[in-house]
Every structure is written in C-alpha cells, then in structure tokens.
N, C-alpha and C positions, 0 to 999 in steps of 0.2 A: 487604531492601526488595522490596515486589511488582514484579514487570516487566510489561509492559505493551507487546504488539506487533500493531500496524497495519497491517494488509495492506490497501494499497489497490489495487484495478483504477483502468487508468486512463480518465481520462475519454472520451464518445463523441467518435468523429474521423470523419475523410469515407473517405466509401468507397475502399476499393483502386482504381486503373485500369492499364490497363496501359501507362500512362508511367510513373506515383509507384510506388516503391518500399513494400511495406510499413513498412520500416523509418522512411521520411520521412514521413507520413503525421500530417495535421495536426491539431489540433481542429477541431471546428465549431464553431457559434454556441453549441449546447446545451452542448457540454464545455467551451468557455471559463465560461459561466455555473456550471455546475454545479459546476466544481473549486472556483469561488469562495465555491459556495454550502457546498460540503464542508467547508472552507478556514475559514469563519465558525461552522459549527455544530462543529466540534472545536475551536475557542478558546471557544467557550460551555460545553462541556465539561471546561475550564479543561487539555487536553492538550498538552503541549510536550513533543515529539518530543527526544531527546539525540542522536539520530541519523535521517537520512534514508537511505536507498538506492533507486537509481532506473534500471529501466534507459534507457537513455541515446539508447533508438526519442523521435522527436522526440515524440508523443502523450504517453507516459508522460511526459518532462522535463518538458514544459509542465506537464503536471496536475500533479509535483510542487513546480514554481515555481510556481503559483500557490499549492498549499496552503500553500507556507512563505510566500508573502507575506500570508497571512490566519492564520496562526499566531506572524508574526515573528517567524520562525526565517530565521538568514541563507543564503537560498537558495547562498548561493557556499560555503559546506558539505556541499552534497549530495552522497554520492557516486553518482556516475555508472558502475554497475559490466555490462561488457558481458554478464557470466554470468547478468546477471535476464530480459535480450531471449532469447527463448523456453527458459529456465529449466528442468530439473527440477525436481523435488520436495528430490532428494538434494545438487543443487548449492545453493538454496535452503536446507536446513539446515546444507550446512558454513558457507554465509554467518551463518546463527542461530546455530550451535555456537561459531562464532569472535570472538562479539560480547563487548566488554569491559564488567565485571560493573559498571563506573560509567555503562552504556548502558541504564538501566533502562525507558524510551520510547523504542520503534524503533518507525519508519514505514520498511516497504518500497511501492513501489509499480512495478508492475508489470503482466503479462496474465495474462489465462485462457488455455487453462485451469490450468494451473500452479497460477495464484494460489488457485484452489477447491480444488483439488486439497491442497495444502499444511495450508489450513486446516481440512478436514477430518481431512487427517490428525493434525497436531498437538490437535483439540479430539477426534475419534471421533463428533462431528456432522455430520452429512446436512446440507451451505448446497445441493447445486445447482451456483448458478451466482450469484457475485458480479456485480452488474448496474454496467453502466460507470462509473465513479467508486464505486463502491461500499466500504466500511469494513468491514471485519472487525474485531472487537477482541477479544484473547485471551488472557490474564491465565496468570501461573504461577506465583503466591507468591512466597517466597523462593528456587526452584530455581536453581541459577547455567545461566546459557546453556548452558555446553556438556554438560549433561545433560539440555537438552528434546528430546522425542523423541516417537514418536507416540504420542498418548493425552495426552500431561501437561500440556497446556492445558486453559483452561478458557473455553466462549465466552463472552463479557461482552455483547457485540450485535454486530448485522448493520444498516447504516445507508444507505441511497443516494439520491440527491436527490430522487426522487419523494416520498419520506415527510418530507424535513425539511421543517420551513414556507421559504416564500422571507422570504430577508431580506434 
C-alpha cells in the first residue's frame, strides 16, 4: 500500500521574550486560525493520519490538536515525542525507519529547520523553507518504512495557509 508522510511546521506563535521560554511559547491569533484552516483543507483532501507525532513545545501540540480536531483524529493519540523539539534530520528518520507498516499516513509535526531539512532530504527537492503551518506531502509506493532514505520519496505538494482558500 502507498505511504503517505506529512510534515508539518508548526503553526505561527508569539514572539520569544525574555521571561517565555522558547519551549512554552504559544500561538497567536493567525496560528490558532491557520492550524484550523490546515486542519479543514486536509479533511477535504480526504487525509487520515494512522499516526500523529508531535513534538511536545506547547506551539507545535497546539497546531497538532487542532489539526486532529479538524481531521477527527483522536487528538489523545498523539504522540508527544521530546526527540522532534529541535530534532535532527537523523533522529527524525530513526522515528520514520521505526514506523509500523500498518502506519501508512503519518503526520509528524514539528520545526524548522529540521523539518525542511528532512524533507528535502528524503524527496532530493529544493522546498526552502516550509512557511508556519506549512504541509509537505511525500509519498513512497509500496517501500516498507524502514527502507526510506534519502532520495526515495516522492513530493506530492507543499501547502500553507496563505494559498488555501479560507474556509
């Protein structure tokens, strides 16, 4: 069966200061919106995640609770894994290599740059820079997880709220 993995950034949060920790660092008005907006246009895409990962910085949880409540995926499923909060590339793939072959929609969400970084590597495509809440989608045939590696993806699209219509 094809696989199909979701790299999302997470949505825009308020700036750093020097009381708030990066880590706690919240949404703002536009990333509450946006995750929502993300959240609706990948259920219209008829997408259902078998898996979430998220790392567990209050920005990125939020954006992925709200995408699972517009996906109705049971957010109390997520995992919450502290290795995606400033992630390699390489800790990031043992997470992909280790995924079980009945896991064929994974949504990771997490930061840049990692999260570009990743994505490039695994498709050999130039994104850049995944824009906050931003959707990578990355397709591998029938490859089993723990032989994706860099190159063997394929990109399907790059998606983020400014181009989706509001709905």
């Amino acid at each position: 069966m094809n696989k199909v993995l979701l790299i999302v950034r997470h949505a825009q949060a308020e700036q750093t200061n020097n009381v708030q920790k990066d880590f706690s660092r919240e949404l703002n008005t536009t990333g509450y919106a946006d995750s929502s907006r993300m959240g609706r246009y990948l259920a219209s895409k008829k997408l259902m995640p078998d898996a979430v990962f998220s790392s567990p910085a209050h920005r990125a949880r939020t954006t992925a609770q709200l995408l699972a409540e517009q996906l109705g995926f049971n957010y109390d499923l997520i995992v919450f894994d502290q290795e995606i909060y400033e992630a390699s590339v390489r800790k990031l793939m043992q997470l992909i290599n280790g995924l079980a072959e009945t896991q064929t929609q994974v949504m990771i969400v997490g930061h840049n740059p990692h999260l570009t970084y990743l994505a490039e590597y695994l498709t050999q495509q130039e994104i850049g820079n995944i824009p906050t809440c931003g959707v990578v989608a990355i397709t591998f045939g029938n490859q089993p997880w723990k032989e994706v590696s860099n190159g063997t993806g394929k990109l399907a699209w790059l998606e983020h709220p400014e181009k989706v219509t509001h709905n």
